[in-house]
C-alpha positions in Angstrom: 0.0 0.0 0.0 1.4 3.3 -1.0 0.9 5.9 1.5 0.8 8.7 -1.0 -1.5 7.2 -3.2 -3.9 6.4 -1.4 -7.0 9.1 -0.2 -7.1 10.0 3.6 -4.5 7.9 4.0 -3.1 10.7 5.9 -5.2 11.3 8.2 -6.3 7.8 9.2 -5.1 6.7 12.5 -2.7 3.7 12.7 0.6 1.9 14.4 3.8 2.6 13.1 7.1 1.3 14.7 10.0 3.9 15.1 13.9 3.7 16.3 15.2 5.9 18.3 18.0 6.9 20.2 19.4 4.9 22.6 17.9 5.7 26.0 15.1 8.0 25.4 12.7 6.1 25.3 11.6 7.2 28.8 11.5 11.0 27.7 9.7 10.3 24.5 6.9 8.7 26.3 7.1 10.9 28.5 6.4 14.1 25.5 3.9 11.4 23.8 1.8 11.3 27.0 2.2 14.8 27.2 0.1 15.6 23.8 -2.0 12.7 24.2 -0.5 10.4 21.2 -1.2 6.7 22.0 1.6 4.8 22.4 2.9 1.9 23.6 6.7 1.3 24.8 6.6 -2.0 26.7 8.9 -2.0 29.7 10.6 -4.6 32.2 11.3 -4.0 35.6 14.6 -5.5 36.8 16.5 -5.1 39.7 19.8 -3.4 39.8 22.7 -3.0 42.6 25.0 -0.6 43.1 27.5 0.3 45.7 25.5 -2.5 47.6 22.4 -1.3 47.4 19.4 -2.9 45.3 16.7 -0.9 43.4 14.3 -1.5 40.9 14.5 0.3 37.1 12.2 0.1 34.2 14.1 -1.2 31.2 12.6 -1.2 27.3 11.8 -4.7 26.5 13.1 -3.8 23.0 15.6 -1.1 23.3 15.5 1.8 20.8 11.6 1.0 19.5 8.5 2.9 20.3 5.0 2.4 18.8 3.4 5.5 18.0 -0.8 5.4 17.1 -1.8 8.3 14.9 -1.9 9.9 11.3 0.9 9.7 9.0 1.1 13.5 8.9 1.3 14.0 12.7 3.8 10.8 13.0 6.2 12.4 11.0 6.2 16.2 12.5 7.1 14.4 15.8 10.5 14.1 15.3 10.6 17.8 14.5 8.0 19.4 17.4 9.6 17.0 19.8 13.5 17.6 19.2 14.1 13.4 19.6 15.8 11.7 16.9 12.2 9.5 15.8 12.9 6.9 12.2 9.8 5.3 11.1 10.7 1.3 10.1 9.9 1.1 6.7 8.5 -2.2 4.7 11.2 -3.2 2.7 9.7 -5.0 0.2 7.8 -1.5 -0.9 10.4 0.8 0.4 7.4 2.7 2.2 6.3 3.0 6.3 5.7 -0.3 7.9 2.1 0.3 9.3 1.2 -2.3 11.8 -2.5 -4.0 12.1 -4.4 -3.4 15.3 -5.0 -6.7 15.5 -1.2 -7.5 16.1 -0.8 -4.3 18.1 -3.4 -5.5 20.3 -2.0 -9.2 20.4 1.9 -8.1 20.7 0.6 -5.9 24.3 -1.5 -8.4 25.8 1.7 -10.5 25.5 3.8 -8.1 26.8 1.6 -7.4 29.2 2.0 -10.8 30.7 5.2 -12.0 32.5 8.0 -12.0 30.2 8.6 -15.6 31.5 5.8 -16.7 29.5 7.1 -15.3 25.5 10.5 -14.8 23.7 12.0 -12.3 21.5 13.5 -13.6 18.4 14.6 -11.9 15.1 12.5 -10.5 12.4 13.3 -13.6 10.3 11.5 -16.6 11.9 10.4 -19.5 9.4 7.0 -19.0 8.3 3.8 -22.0 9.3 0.2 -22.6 9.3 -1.5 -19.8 10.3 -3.4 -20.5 13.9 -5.7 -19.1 16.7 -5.2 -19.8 20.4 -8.3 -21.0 21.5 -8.0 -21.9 24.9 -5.5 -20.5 28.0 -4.5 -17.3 29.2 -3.1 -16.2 25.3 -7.1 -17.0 24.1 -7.9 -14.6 21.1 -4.1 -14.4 20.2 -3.3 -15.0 16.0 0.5 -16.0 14.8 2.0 -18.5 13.2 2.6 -22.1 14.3 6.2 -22.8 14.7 8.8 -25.5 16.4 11.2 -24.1 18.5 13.4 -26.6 20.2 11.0 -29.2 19.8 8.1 -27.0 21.3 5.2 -26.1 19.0 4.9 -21.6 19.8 3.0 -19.4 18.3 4.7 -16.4 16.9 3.1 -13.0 16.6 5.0 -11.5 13.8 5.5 -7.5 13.5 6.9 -7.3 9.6 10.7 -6.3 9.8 10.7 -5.3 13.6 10.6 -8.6 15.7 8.5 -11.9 16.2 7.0 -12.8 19.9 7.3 -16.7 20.0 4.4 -17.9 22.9 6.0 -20.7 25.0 4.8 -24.2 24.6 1.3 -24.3 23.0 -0.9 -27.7 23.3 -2.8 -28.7 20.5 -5.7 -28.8 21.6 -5.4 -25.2 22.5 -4.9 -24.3 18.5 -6.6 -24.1 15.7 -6.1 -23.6 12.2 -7.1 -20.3 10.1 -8.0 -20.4 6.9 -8.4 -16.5 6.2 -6.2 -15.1 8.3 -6.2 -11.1 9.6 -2.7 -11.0 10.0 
C-alpha cells in the first residue's frame, strides 16, 4: 500500500514502529503522553545493585523501538516538534512506512503485558507456518504463526521487519487452524 496514493490515507489513525536513540525512550513517552499520542513502549522491571544497594529500574523490553498510534502527517512532525531523533521502520519489500494492524498491536501488548517468563523475542526472520488461533488459556484470542522451537510447538506473533514474539509451549488442543487469516 502506497501511503501517497492512497485518499485520507493521511489522516487515518494507525501503528507505526520507530527507532530511536538509545535511551530515550523514557522522555519520549514521556512528550507522547504529554500531547496525548497513544503509544505503547513495553517495559521490564529488573533489579539493579549498586555500591551495595538494590533498586528496581524500568528497562525497554526492546531497546530503541517505540509504537506510536496516529496519522501519518502528525507521525512524521514528531520528530521535529519533539526535538528526539524518531525513524519510522519502513517495509522493505515496498520501500514505504511499515504500518502495523491493530490486531497485532493488540496481540503483541497483551503478550507483553503478561510475565515475560511466559514469550520470547526472536529476530524478524522466523520461518514462516500454518496460520493459527489460540483458543484456549490465558493467550485465548491471540493470532500467529505455528512454529517448532526446540521441539516445542509456539506461536509467533510477527511484527513485519521489527521482531516476532514466540508464545511458549502451546498444546494442541489449545490451537486451531485459520484459513483467512487477519494478520
Amino acid at each position: 500500500m502506497n501511503v501517497y496514493d492512497m485518499d485520507g490515507l493521511e489522516e487515518s489513525v494507525h501503528w507505526y514502529a520507530a527507532r530511536v536513540r538509545p535511551q530515550t525512550e523514557d522522555k519520549i513517552k514521556d512528550y507522547l503522553e504529554a500531547i496525548n499520542i497513544e503509544h505503547f513502549i513495553p517495559f521490564k522491571t529488573i533489579t539493579v545493585e549498586y555500591k551495595g544497594k538494590k533498586r528496581k529500574e524500568e528497562k525497554p523490553l526492546i531497546p530503541r523501538i517505540i509504537f506510536v498510534r496516529t496519522t501519518y502527517s502528525k507521525a512524521f512532525s514528531l520528530p521535529h516538534e519533539s526535538g528526539y531523533r524518531i525513524s519510522y521502520i519502513r517495509n522493505l519489500g515496498a520501500k514505504e512506512i511499515q504500518i502495523i494492524p491493530d490486531k497485532q498491536m493488540e496481540d503483541c501488548r497483551f503478550i507483553f503485558n503478561l510475565s515475560d517468563k511466559l514469550f520470547n523475542i526472536c529476530g524478524a526472520n522466523v520461518q514462516l507456518g500454518d496460520k493459527v488461533r489460540v483458543i484456549r488459556g490465558p493467550f485465548t484470542g491471540i493470532e500467529g504463526e505455528l512454529v517448532c522451537i526446540k521441539g516445542h510447538k509456539r506461536v509467533i506473533v510477527r511484527l513485519e521487519g521489527i521482531f516476532s514474539l514466540a508464545i511458549h509451549y502451546i498444546p494442541d488442543e489449545y490451537l486451531e487452524k485459520i484459513e483467512d487469516p487477519q494478520l
